[in-house]
Backbone as JSON, one array per atom type, in Angstrom:
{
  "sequence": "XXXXXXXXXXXXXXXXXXXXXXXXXXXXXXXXXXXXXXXXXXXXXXXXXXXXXXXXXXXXXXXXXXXXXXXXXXXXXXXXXXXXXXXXXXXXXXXXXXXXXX",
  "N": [[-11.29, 3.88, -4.66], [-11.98, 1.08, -3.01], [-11.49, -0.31, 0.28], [-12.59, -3.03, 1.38], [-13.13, -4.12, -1.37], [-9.77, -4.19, -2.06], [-9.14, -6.01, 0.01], [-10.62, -8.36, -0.63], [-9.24, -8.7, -3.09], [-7.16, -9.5, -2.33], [-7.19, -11.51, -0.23], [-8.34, -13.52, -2.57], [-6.04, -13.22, -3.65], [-5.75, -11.94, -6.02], [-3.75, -10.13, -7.28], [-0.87, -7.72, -7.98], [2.58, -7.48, -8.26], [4.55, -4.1, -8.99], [7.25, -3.27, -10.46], [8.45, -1.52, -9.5], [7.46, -1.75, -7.08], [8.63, -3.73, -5.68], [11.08, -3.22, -6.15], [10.69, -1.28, -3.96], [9.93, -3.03, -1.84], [11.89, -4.72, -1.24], [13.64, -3.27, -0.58], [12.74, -2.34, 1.83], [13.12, -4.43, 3.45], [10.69, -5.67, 3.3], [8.56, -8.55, 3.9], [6.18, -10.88, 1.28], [4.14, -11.65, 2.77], [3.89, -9.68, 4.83], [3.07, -8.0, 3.81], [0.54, -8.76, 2.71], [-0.68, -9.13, 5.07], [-0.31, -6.68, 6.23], [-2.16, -5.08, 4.47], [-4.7, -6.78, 4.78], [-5.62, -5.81, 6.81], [-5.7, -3.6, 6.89], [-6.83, 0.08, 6.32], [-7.76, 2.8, 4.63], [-5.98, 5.78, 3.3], [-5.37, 7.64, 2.0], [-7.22, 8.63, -0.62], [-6.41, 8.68, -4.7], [-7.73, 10.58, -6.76], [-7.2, 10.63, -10.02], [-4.26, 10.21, -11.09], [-2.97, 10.27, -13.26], [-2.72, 7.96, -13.99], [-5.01, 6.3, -13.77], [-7.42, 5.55, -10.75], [-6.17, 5.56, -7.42], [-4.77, 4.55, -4.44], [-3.46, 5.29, -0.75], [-2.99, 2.55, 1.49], [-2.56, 2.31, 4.46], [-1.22, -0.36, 7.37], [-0.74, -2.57, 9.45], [2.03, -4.91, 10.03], [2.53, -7.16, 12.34], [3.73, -5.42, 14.59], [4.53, -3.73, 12.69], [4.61, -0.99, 10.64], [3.08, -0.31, 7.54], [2.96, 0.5, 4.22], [1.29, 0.57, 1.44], [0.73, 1.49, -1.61], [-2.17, 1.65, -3.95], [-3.78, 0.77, -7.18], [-5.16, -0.32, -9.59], [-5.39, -2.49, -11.81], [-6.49, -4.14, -14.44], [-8.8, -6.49, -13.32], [-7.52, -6.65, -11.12], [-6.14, -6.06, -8.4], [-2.95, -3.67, -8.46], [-0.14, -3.18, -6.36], [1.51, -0.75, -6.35], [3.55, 0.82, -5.13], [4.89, -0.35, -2.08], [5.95, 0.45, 1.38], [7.98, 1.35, 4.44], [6.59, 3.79, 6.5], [8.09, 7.0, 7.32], [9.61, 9.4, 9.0], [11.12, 12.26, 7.4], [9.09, 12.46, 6.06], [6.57, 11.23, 6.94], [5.2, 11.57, 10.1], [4.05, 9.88, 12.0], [2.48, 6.54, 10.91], [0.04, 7.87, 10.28], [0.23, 10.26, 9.81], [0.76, 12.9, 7.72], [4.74, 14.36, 7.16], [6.89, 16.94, 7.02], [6.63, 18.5, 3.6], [8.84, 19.36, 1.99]],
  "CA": [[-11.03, 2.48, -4.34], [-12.94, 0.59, -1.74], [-10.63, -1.44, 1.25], [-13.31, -4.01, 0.98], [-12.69, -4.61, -2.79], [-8.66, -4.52, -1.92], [-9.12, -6.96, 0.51], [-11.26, -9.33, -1.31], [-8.67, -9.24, -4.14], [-5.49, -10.09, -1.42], [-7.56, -12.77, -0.22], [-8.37, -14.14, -3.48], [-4.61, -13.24, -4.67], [-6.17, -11.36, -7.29], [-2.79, -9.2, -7.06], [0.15, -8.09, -8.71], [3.34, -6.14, -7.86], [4.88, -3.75, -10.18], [8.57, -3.54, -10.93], [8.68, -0.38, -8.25], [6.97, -2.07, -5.5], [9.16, -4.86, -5.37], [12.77, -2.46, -5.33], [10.68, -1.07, -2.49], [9.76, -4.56, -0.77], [13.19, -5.35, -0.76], [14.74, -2.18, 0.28], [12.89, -2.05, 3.18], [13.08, -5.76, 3.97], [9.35, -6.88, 3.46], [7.75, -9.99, 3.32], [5.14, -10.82, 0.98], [3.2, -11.92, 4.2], [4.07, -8.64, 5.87], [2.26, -6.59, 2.78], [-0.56, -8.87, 2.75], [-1.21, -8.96, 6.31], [-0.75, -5.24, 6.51], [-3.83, -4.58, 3.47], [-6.29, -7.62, 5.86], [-6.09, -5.32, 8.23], [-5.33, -2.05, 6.48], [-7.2, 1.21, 6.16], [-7.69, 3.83, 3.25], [-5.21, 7.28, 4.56], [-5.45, 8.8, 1.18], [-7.75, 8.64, -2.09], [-6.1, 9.53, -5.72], [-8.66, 9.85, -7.67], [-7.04, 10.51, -10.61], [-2.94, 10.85, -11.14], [-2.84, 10.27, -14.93], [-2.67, 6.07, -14.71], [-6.08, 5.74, -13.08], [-7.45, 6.08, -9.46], [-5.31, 4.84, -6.81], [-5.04, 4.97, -3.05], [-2.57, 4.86, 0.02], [-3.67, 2.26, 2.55], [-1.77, 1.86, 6.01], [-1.81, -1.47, 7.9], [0.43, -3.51, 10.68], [2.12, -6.74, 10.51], [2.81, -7.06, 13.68], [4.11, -3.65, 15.16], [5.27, -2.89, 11.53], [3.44, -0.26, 9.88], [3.52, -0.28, 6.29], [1.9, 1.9, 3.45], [1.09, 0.31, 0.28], [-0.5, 2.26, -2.89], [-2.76, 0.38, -4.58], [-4.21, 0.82, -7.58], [-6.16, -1.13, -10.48], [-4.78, -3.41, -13.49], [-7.75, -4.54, -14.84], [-9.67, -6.89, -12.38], [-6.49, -6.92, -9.86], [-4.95, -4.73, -7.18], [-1.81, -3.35, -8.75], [0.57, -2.49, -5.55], [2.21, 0.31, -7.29], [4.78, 0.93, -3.93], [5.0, -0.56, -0.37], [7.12, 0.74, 2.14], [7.83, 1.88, 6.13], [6.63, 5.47, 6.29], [9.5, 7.29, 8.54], [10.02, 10.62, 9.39], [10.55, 13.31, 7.3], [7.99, 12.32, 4.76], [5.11, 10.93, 8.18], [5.35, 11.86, 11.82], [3.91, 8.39, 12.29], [1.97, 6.27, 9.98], [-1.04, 8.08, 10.01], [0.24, 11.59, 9.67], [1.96, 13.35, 7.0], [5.33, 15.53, 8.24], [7.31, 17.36, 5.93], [6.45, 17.98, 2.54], [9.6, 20.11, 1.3]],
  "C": [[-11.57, 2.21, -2.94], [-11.95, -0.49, -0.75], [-11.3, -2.68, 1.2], [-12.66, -4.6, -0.01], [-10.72, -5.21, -2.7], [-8.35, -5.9, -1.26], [-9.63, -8.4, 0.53], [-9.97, -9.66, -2.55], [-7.3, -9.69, -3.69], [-6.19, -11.36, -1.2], [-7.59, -14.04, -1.56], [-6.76, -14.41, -4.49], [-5.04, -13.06, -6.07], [-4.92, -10.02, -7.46], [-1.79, -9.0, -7.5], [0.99, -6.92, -8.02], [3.97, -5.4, -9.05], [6.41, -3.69, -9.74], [9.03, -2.67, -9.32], [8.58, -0.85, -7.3], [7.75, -3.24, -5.06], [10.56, -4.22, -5.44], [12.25, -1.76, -4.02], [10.55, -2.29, -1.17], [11.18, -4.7, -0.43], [13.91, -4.44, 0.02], [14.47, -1.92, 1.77], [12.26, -3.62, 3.93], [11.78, -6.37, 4.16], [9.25, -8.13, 3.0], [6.54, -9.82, 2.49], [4.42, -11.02, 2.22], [3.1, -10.67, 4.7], [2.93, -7.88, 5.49], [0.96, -7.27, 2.96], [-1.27, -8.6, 4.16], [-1.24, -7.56, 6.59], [-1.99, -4.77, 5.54], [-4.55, -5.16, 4.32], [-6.55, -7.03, 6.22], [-6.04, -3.96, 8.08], [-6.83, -1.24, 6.33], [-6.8, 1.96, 4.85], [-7.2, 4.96, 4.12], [-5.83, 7.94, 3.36], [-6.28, 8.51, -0.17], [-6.85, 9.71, -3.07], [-7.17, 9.15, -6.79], [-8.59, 10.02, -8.95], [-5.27, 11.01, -10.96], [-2.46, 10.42, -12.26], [-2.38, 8.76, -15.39], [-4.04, 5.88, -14.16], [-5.99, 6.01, -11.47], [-6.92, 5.7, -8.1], [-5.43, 5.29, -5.23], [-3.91, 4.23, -2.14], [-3.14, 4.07, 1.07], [-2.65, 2.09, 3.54], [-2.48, 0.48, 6.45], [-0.85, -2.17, 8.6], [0.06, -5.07, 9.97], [2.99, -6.41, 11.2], [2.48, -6.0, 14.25], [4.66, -3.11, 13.61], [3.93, -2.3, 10.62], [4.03, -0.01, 8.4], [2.59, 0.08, 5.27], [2.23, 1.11, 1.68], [0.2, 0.96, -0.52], [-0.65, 1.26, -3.76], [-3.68, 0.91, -5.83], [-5.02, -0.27, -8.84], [-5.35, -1.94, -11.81], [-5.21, -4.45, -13.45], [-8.42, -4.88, -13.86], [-8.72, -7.01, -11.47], [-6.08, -5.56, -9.55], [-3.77, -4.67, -7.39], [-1.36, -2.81, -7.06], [1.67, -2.02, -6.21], [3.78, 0.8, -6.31], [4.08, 0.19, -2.62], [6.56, -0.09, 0.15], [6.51, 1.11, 3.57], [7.53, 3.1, 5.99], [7.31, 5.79, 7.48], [9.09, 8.81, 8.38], [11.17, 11.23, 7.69], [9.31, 13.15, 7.02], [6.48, 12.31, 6.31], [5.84, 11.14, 9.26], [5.02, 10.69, 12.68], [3.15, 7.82, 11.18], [0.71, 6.62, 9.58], [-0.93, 9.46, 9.71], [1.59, 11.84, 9.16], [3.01, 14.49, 7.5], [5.4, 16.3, 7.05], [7.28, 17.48, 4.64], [7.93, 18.67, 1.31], [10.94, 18.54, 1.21]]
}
């Protein structure tokens, strides 16, 4: 997955959330605004290039000072956001580096 392509399909609101990504929006108090503005401006951390639904990818991206990690993958011509959330400690050391994996 290309950040380009992601970010062409936020702009266009070529986008959908799935059932998951929206008990995570809420749990950790996002805004739609927050998520989009964090993809505008987001980065690719991690390529999946295949985890048995198709090829998917973690991007990082600030709104504001809030760093927030949406996986994004494909359903059909739209950007499925499959999860968003804050990445914290254990799991990242900050949002660009993974801590703990046990």
């Amino acid at each position: 997955m290309d950040i380009e392509d992601i970010k062409t399909r936020v702009r266009e609101n070529q986008y959908v959330y799935t059932a998951h990504a929206e008990i995570e929006r809420k749990t950790d108090e996002l805004t739609f605004a927050q998520i989009e503005q964090s993809l505008l401006n987001g980065q690719v951390l991690e390529h999946y290039p295949d985890t048995g639904r198709g090829e998917s990818c973690l991007v990082v991206g600030l709104a504001g000072e809030t760093p927030i990690h949406s996986v994004c993958g494909w359903r059909g011509e739209k950007i499925a956001l499959i999860t968003v959330y804050i990445p914290r400690p254990p799991k990242f050391i900050d949002p660009w580096t993974r801590g703990a994996t046990s």
